[in-house]
LUMTI-923992 format. One line per field, with one value per residue (C-alpha): residue number from 1; residue in one letter; x negated, y, z negated. Coordinates in steps of 0.05 Angstrom, whole numbers. Example, Ala and Ser with C-alpha at 12.3 -4.5 7.8 and 13.67 -1.06 7.14 Angstrom:
BEGIN
num	(1, 2)
residuo	(a, s)
c1	(-246, -273)
c2	(-90, -21)
c3	(-156, -143)
//
This chain:
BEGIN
num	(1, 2, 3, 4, 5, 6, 7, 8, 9, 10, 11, 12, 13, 14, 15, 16, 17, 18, 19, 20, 21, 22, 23, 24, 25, 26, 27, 28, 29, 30, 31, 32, 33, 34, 35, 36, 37, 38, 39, 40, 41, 42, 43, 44, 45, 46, 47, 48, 49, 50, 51, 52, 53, 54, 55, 56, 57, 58, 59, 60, 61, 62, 63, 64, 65, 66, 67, 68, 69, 70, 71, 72, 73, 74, 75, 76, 77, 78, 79, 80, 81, 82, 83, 84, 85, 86, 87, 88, 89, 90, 91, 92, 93, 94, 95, 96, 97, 98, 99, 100, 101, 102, 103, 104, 105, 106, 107, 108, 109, 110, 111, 112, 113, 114, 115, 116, 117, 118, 119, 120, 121, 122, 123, 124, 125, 126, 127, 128, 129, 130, 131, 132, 133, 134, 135, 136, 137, 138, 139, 140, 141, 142, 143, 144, 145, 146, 147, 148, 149, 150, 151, 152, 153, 154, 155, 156, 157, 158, 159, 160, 161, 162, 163, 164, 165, 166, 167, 168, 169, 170, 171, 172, 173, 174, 175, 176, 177, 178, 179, 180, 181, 182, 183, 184, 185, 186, 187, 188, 189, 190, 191, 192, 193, 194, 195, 196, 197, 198, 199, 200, 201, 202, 203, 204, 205, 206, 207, 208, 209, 210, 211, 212, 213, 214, 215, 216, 217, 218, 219, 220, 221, 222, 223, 224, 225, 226, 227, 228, 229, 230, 231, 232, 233, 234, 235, 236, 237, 238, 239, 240, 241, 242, 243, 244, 245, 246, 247, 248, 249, 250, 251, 252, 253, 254, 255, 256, 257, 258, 259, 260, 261, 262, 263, 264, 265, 266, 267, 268, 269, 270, 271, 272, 273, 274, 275, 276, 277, 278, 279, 280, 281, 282, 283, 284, 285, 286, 287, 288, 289, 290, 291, 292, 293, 294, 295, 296, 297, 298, 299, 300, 301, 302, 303, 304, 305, 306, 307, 308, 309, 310, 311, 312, 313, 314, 315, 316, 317, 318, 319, 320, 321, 322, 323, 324, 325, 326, 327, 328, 329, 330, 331, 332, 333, 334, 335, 336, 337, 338, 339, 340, 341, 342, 343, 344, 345, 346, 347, 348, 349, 350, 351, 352, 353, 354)
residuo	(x, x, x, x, x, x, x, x, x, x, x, x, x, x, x, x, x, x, x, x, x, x, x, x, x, x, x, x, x, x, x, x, x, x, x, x, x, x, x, x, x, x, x, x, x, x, x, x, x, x, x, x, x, x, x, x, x, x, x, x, x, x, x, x, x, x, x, x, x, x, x, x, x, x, x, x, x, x, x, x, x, x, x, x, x, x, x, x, x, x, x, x, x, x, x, x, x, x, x, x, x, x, x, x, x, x, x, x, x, x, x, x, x, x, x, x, x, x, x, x, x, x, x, x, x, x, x, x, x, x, x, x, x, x, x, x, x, x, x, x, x, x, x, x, x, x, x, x, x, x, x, x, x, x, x, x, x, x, x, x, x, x, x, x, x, x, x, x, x, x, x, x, x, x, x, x, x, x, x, x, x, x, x, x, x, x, x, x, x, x, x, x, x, x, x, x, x, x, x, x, x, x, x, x, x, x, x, x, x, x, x, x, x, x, x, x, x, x, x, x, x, x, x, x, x, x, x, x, x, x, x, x, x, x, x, x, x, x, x, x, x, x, x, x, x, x, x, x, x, x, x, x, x, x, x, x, x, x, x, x, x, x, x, x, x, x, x, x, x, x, x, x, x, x, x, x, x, x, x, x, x, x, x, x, x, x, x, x, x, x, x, x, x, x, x, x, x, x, x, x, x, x, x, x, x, x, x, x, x, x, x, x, x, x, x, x, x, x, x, x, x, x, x, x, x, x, x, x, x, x, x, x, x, x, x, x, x, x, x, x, x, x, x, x, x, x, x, x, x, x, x, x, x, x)
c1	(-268, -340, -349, -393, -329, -285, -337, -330, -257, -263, -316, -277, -209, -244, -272, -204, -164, -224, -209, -139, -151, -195, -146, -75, -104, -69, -113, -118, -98, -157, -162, -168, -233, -256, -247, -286, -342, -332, -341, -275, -266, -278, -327, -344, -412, -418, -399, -324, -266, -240, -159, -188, -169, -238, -228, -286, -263, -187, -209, -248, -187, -136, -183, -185, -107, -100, -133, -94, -31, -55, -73, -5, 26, -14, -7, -94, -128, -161, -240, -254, -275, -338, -296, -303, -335, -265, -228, -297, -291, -210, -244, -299, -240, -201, -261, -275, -195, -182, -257, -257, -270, -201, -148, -109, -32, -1, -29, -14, 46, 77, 90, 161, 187, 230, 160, 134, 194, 197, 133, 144, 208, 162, 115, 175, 205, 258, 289, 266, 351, 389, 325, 317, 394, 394, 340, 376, 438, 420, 405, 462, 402, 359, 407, 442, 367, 358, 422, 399, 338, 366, 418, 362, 337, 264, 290, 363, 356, 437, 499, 543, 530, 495, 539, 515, 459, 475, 494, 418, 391, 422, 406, 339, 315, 274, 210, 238, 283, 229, 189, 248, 257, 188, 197, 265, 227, 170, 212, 223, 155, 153, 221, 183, 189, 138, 129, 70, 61, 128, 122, 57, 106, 153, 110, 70, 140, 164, 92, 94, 169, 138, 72, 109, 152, 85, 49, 102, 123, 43, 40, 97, 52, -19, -2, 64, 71, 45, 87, 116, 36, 27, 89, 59, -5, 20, 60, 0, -43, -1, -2, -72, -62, 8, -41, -102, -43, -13, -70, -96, -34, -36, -107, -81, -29, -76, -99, -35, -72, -114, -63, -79, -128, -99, -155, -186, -130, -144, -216, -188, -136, -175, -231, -208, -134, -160, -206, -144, -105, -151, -159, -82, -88, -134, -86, -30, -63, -47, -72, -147, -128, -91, -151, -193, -159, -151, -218, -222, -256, -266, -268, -200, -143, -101, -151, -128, -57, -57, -104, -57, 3, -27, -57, 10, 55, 13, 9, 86, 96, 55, 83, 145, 119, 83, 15, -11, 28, 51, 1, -48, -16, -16, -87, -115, -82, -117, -169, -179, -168, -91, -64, -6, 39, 33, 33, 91, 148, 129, 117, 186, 221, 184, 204, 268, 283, 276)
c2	(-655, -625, -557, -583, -609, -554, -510, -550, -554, -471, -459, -511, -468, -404, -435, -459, -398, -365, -414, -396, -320, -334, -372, -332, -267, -210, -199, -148, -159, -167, -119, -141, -102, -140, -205, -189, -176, -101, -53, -57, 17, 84, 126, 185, 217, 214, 139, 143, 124, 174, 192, 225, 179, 149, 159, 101, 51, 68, 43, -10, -34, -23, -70, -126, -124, -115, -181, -211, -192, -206, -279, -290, -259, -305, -364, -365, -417, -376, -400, -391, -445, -434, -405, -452, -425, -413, -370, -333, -317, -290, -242, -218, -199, -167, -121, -109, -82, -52, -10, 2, 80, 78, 58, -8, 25, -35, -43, 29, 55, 115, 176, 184, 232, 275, 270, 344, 369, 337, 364, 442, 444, 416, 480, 525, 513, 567, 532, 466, 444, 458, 436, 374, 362, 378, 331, 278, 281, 289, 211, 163, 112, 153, 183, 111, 90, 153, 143, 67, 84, 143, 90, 32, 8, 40, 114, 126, 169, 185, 126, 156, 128, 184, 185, 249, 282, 341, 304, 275, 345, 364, 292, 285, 343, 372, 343, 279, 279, 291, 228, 189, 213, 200, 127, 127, 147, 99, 32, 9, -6, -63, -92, -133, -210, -254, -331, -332, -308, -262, -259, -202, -152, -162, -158, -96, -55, -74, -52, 9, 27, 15, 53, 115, 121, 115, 163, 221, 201, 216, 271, 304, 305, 311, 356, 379, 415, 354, 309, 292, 291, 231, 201, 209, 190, 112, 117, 122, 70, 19, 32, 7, -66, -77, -63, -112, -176, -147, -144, -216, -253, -227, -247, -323, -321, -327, -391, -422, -492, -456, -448, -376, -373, -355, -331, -297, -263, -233, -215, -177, -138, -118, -106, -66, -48, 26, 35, 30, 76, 124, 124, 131, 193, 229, 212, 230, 291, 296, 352, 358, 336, 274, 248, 260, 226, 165, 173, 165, 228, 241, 325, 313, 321, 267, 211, 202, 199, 151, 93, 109, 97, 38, 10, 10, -8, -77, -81, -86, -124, -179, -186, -189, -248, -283, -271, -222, -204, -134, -127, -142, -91, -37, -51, -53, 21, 50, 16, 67, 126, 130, 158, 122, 185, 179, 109, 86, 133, 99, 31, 37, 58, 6, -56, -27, -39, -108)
c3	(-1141, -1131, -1119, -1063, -1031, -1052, -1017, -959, -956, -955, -906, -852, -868, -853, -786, -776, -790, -735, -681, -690, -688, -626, -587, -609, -620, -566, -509, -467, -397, -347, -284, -220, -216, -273, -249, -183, -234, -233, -292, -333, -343, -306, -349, -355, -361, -429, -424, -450, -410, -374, -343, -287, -215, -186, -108, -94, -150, -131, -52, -83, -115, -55, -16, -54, -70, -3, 23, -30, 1, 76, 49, 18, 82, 137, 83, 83, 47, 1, 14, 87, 127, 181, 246, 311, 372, 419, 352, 350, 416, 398, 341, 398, 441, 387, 363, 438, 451, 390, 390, 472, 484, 519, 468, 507, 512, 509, 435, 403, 387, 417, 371, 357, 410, 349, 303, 338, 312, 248, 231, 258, 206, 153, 178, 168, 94, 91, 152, 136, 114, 168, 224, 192, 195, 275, 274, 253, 276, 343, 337, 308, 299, 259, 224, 210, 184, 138, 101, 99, 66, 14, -7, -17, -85, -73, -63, -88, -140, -156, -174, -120, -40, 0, 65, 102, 118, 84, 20, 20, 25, -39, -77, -51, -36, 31, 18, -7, 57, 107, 83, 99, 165, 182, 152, 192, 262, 246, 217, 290, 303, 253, 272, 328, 315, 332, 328, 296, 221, 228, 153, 168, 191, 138, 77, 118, 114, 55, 26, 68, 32, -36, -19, 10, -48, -96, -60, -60, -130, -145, -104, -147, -207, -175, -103, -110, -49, -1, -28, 50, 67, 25, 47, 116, 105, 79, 153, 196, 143, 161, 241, 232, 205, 253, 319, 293, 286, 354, 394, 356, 368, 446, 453, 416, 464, 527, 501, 478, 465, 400, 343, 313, 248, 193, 151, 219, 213, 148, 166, 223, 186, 133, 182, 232, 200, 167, 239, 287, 232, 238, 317, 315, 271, 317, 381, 341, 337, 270, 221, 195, 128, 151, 198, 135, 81, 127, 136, 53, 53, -30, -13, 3, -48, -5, -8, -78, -48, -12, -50, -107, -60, -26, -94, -134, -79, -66, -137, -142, -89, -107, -180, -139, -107, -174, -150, -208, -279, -292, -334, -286, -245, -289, -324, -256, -240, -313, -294, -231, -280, -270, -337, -369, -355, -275, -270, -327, -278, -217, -237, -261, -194, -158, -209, -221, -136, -148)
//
């Protein structure tokens, strides 16, 4: 054999053994940011990555999981299609309720009649215990939807079935307890059914249980003494979205011979969801700090809160549905600046529920 050919026979091994490398070799899992064409990595000034939580990137992220999620919930076809002159006029009534100077009743949600005093025990920590217990018991149905909730996958934190009140003050703990009754006093709102896409409302809640639990569980390492803010703060984010399909599927309902638009529905919920929130907020007349992290104001410690609650909670929910990879779902949460160390624990709970 020539060493011509024997040279050969070498080089086309080599290439071989690269194609190989190249197709086997481990890769590392692409962010969602990343495959919108965004910058793979948070950096820092001097251009390394950096642990420390991006506020815009982290709402830059929330939004687009968050249209994935309202696609998969209003089954979308995921290109829209030009929108026909009557479901244009739908959207022009929807924008014209839902951004009236008067807020429409009929569309907002009243705040819970026990919320006022919810929130003056949470003012009052030495007597927070035995005030949030006379909350509570004072309604069998709230206090039949807080042990509900302490004893579901997302937040039971003990083996043993939490059966009173009292015994979820010890497990959980006040401020862990006070996010569940607000989740308690709120979960009625998004029991309505609906004939039209009543998968919305479902997946909203279920990403709403998910988020709350993410936010306080980041709270506890990053703002340890809101941790029921945070919790709060995913409550009143996901007011926002349930009014925009409300109001939208009244307005479709005045023309019952148009079948609703599925991906109009998406561009309204994303659209207008985090608006309606906010406007809800403000006639909640809920604190200054609330109004501005809804408002994703980055001076406020809470912003970070909630996208972080939001982000991971629609995160897990859609590998629960096959959508993204847990790697996806966990690069894309570095990729914001979450370190390892907060996001490992509550990725965790949340896959664990499943």
């Amino acid at each position: 054999m020539s060493g011509v050919v024997v040279v050969g026979i070498v080089i086309a091994v080599l290439l071989g053994g690269l194609a190989a490398w190249l197709i086997y070799r481990p890769r590392k899992p692409q962010t969602l940011l990343a495959s919108r064409g965004v910058a793979a990595s948070v950096k820092s000034r001097g251009g390394a990555p950096t642990s420390v939580p991006d506020a815009s990137r982290a709402e830059l992220a929330n939004n687009l999981v968050t249209e994935r999620l309202w696609k998969l919930a209003f089954a979308a076809a995921p290109e829209a299609q030009p929108l026909e002159p009557a479901h244009a006029r739908v959207r022009d009534g929807v924008f014209a309720v839902l951004q009236a100077d008067t807020l429409e009743p009929k569309y907002f949600p009243r705040r819970p009649t026990l919320m006022p005093q919810l929130l003056r025990a949470v003012d009052d920590p030495r007597s927070a215990p035995d005030k949030l217990a006379r909350i509570v018991a004072h309604d069998p149905v709230l206090t039949s939807d807080v042990l509900r909730l302490a004893n579901s996958p997302i937040y039971k934190t003990s083996p043993a079935p939490i059966e009173t009140i009292q015994r979820a003050i010890v497990v959980l703990g006040v401020d862990a307890l006070r996010g569940l009754v607000a989740t308690a006093m709120l979960q009625p709102v998004f029991r309505a059914t609906r004939s039209n896409f009543p998968r919305f409302p479902r997946m909203l809640w279920e990403r709403t249980e998910r988020a709350a639990c993410a936010a306080e569980l980041y709270a506890l390492k990053a703002l340890p003494a809101d941790r029921f803010e945070a919790q709060l703060l995913i409550l009143l984010s996901a007011l926002g979205p349930l009014v925009v399909y409300g109001a939208a599927l009244d307005l479709y309902s005045q023309r019952p011979r148009l079948t609703p638009n599925a991906t109009l529905l998406v561009d309204l919920t994303a659209a207008l969801g985090p608006q309606v929130s906010l406007r809800i907020a403000q006639q909640w007349e809920s604190s200054p700090r609330l109004v501005a992290a809804i408002e994703r104001s980055p001076a406020e410690a809470l912003t970070m809160a909630l996208c972080a609650g939001e982000l991971l909670g629609t995160l897990s929910l859609l590998q629960t549905q096959n959508v993204i990879t847990a790697e996806e779902g966990l690069a894309t949460a570095n990729d914001i600046g979450l370190a390892d160390t907060v996001v490992a624990p509550i990725w965790e709970r949340l896959t664990n529920s499943q």
